[in-house]
LUMGU-861446 format. One record per residue (C-alpha): residue in one letter; x, y, z. Coordinates in steps of 0.05 Angstrom, whole numbers, padded with zeros to 5 digits, always signed. Layout:
<nodes>
aXYZ ...
</nodes>
This chain:
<nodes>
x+00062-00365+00298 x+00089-00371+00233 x+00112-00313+00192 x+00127-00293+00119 x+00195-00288+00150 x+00193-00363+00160 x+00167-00376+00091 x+00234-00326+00067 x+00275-00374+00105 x+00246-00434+00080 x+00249-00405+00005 x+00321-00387+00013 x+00359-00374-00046 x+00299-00374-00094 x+00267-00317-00056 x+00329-00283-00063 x+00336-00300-00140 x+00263-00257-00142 x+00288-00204-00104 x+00343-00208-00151 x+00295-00203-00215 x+00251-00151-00181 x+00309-00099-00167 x+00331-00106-00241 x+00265-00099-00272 x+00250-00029-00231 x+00316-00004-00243 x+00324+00065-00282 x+00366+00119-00304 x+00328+00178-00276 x+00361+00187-00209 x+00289+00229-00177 x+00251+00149-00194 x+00314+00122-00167 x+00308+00148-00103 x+00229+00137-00105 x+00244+00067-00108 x+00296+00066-00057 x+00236+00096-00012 x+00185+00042-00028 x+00241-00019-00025 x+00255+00004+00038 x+00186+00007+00065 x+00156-00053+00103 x+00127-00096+00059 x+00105-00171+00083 x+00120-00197+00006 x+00065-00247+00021 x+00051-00247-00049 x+00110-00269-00085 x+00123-00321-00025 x+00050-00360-00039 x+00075-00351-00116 x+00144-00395-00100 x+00119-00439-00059 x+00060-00463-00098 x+00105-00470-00155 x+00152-00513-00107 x+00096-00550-00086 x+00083-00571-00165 x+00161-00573-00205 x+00225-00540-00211 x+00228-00470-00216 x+00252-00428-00276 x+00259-00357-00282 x+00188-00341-00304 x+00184-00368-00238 x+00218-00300-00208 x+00189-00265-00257 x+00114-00279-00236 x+00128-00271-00169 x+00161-00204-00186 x+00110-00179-00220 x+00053-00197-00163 x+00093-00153-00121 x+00112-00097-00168 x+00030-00092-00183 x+00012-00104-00118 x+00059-00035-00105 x+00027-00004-00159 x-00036-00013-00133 x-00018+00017-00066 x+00019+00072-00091 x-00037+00090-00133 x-00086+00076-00080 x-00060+00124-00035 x-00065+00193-00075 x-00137+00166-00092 x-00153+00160-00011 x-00105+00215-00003 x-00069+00173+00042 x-00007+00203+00075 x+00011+00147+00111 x+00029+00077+00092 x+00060+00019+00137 x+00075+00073+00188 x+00112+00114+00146 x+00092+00172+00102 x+00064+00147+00036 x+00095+00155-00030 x+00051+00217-00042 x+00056+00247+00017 x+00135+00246+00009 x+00146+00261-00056 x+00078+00298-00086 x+00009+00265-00115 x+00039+00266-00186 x+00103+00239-00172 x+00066+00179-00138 x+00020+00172-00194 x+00075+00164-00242 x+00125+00115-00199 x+00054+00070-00199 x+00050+00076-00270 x+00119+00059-00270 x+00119-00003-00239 x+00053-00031-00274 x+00095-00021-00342 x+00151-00047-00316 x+00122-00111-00288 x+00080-00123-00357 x+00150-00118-00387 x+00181-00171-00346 x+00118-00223-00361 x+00120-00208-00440 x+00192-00223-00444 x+00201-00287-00400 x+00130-00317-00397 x+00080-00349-00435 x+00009-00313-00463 x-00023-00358-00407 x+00011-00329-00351 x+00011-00261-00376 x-00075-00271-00382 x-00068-00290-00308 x-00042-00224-00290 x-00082-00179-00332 x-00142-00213-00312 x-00127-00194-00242 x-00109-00118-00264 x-00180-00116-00301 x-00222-00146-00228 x-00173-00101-00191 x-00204-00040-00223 x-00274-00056-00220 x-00276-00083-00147 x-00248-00018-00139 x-00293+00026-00171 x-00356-00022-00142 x-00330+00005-00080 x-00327+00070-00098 x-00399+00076-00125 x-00426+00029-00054 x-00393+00083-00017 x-00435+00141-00060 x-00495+00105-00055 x-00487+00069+00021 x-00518+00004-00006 x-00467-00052+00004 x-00498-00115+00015 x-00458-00170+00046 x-00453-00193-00033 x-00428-00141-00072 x-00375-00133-00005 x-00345-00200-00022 x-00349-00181-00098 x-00308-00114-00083 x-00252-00154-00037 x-00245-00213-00088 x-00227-00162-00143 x-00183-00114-00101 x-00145-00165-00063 x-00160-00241-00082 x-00155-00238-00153 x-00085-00220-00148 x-00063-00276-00100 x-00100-00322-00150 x-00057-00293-00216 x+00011-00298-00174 x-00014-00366-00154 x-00039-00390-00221 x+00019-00360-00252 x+00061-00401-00207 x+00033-00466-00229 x+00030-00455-00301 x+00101-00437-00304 x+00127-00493-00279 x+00076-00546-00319 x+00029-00564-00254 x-00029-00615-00269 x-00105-00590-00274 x-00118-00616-00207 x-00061-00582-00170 x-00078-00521-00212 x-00148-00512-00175 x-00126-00537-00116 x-00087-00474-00114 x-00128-00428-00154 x-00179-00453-00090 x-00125-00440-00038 x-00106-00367-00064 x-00177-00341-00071 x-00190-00356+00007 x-00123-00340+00028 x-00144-00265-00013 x-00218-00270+00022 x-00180-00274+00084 x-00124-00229+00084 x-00177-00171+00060 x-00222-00185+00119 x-00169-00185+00173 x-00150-00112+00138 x-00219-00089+00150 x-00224-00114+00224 x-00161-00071+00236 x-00191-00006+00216 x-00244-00019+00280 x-00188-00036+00328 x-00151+00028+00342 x-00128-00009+00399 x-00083-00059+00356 x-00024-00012+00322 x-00016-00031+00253 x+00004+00028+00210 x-00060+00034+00183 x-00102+00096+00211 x-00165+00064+00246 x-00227+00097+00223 x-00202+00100+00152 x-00263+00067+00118 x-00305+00098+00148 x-00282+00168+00130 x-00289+00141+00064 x-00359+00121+00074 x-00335+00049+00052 x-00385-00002+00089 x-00347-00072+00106 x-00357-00127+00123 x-00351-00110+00211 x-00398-00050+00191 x-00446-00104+00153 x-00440-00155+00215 x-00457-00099+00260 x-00522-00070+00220 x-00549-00140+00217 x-00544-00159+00287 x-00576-00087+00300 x-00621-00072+00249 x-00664-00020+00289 x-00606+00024+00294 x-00584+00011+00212 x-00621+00068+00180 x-00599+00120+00234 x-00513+00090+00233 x-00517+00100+00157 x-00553+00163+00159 x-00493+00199+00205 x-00447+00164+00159 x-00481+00191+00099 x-00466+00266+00130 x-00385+00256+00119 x-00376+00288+00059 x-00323+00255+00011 x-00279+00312-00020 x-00216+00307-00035 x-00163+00336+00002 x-00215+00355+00060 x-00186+00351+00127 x-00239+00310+00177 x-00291+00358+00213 x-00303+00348+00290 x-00379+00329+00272 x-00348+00273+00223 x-00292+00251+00281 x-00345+00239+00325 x-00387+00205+00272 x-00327+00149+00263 x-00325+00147+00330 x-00390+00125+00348 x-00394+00079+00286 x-00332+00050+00313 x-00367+00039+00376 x-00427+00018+00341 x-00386-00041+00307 x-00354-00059+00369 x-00418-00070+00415 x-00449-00111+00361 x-00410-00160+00346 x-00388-00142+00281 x-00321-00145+00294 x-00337-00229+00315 x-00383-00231+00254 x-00331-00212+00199 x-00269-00258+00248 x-00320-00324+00235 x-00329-00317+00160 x-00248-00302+00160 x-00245-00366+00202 x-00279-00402+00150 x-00238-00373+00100 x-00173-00394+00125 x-00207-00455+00134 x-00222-00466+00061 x-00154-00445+00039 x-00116-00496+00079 x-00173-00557+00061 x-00159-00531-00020 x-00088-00553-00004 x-00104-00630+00016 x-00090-00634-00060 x-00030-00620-00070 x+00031-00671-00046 x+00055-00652+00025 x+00122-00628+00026 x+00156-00575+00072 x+00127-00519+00024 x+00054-00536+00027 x+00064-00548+00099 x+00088-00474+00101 x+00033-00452+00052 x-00025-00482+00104 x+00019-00440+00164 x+00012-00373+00123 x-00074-00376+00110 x-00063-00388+00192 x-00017-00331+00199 x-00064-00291+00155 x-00125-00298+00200 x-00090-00273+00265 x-00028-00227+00240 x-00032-00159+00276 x+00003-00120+00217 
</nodes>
């Protein structure tokens, strides 16, 4: 199966001309950030992001260094996002490792995010056009409010099937679309090639969320994620959502137990609550919600590589159809 390892390969020295611009733009001269960034540079990060951002923009011209520097900056707010993400879950582990917080303290985390948003809004006002720099903060703005739709579905325990593929399009897609858009703007693409991969960075996003929220009910699969995680966070996905609707009888009952974990921060899990995410785990598994939310990934992956029919083959949409595969079965 392909890999974003393959796609590195295939990039070759432009992927190392963005790792190149990203390193600058995060440098500092405050040796405690210094060594926070050492930490997260040396984490495990797939880089999927500023990958689909090259090769679209291969797929449509010549590359420039607004080029690097969109591609940078989908990574460096893609980190941001995590960072952040992780003192608001309280998150101590990330990608198997301990999370930024959990390493170097909740406030220290907060600021390295805040960090690397400013620097990555640097980078795009310097070398890039209003255009591209709209992509991006576009994507910020969804970002936040898919996030905070979340939070309020989790309060309230009312996600419909809807507002679930309203939440993932803001926290994950809309940022594949700006690195993607980005991409083709910066290099002059047509209107048509545009959409084609605005189309094929939306699903690829659909996609990529879905196969994150299959992993959290297959403790069986070891990803570096902590199965049960949504869960304890009273967050209903789309597996949960397959699940209720092929067992409806049981719906008010699952929801009811899950309504009993009580979201506080910094509260360690109860045994009541373990058991709870246990059995909804269960729940999921023995009606086929983990199949349910797999098919409408299928379909996404699907769409993604049909957006791509497009664009002129070459070698880099070829590789851009094997990565919306790679997304729908990676175990990572």
């Amino acid at each position: 199966m392909t890999t974003t390892q393959d796609a590195r390969e295939l990039l070759g020295s432009d992927f190392e001309k963005y790792r190149q611009t990203l390193s600058v733009a995060i440098q500092s001269p405050e040796p405690y950030l210094e060594a926070i960034n050492r930490y997260v540079l040396g984490g495990r990060s797939k880089e999927i992001r500023p990958v689909v951002c090259l090769l679209a923009a291969r797929c449509c011209g010549k590359l420039s260094y607004a080029n690097y520097c969109c591609a940078a900056a989908s990574e460096m707010l893609h980190t941001a996002t995590l960072i952040h993400d992780d003192v608001a879950d309280q998150a101590t582990m990330r990608r198997g490792a301990p999370s930024i917080a959990a390493m170097f303290g909740p406030a220290a985390a907060v600021l390295t995010g805040d960090f690397w948003l400013s620097r990555s809004l640097h980078l795009l006002a310097k070398y890039c056009s209003p255009e591209i720099i709209d992509c991006f903060a576009e994507s910020v703005k969804k970002m936040s409010e898919g996030e905070l739709l979340q939070l309020d579905k989790a309060d309230k325990l009312d996600t419909t099937e809807e507002d679930y593929f309203t939440i993932i399009y803001g926290k994950t897609a809309a940022l594949f679309v700006a690195a993607v858009k980005s991409a083709a703007l910066a290099v002059g693409a047509d209107e048509k090639s545009t959409e084609a991969l605005v189309g094929y960075a939306e699903n690829l996003g659909l996609a990529f969320q879905i196969r994150d929220d299959i992993f959290d009910y297959s403790p069986d699969i070891q990803t570096g994620k902590v199965a049960g995680a949504d869960v304890k966070e009273r967050k209903i996905t789309l597996p949960l959502i397959g699940a209720l609707k092929n067992a409806p009888s049981k719906a008010p009952a699952i929801l009811s137990r899950i309504g009993q974990i009580e979201s506080v921060f910094m509260k360690e899990v109860t045994e009541a609550e373990a058991k709870i995410i246990a059995d909804t785990t269960a729940f999921v598994r023995e009606n086929g919600g983990l199949e349910y939310a797999q098919a409408r990934l299928e379909k996404h992956t699907v769409l993604a590589k049909e957006a791509l029919e497009k664009i002129q083959p070459s070698k880099d949409r070829e590789m851009l159809s094997a990565i919306a595969e790679y997304v729908g079965r990676r175990l990572t």
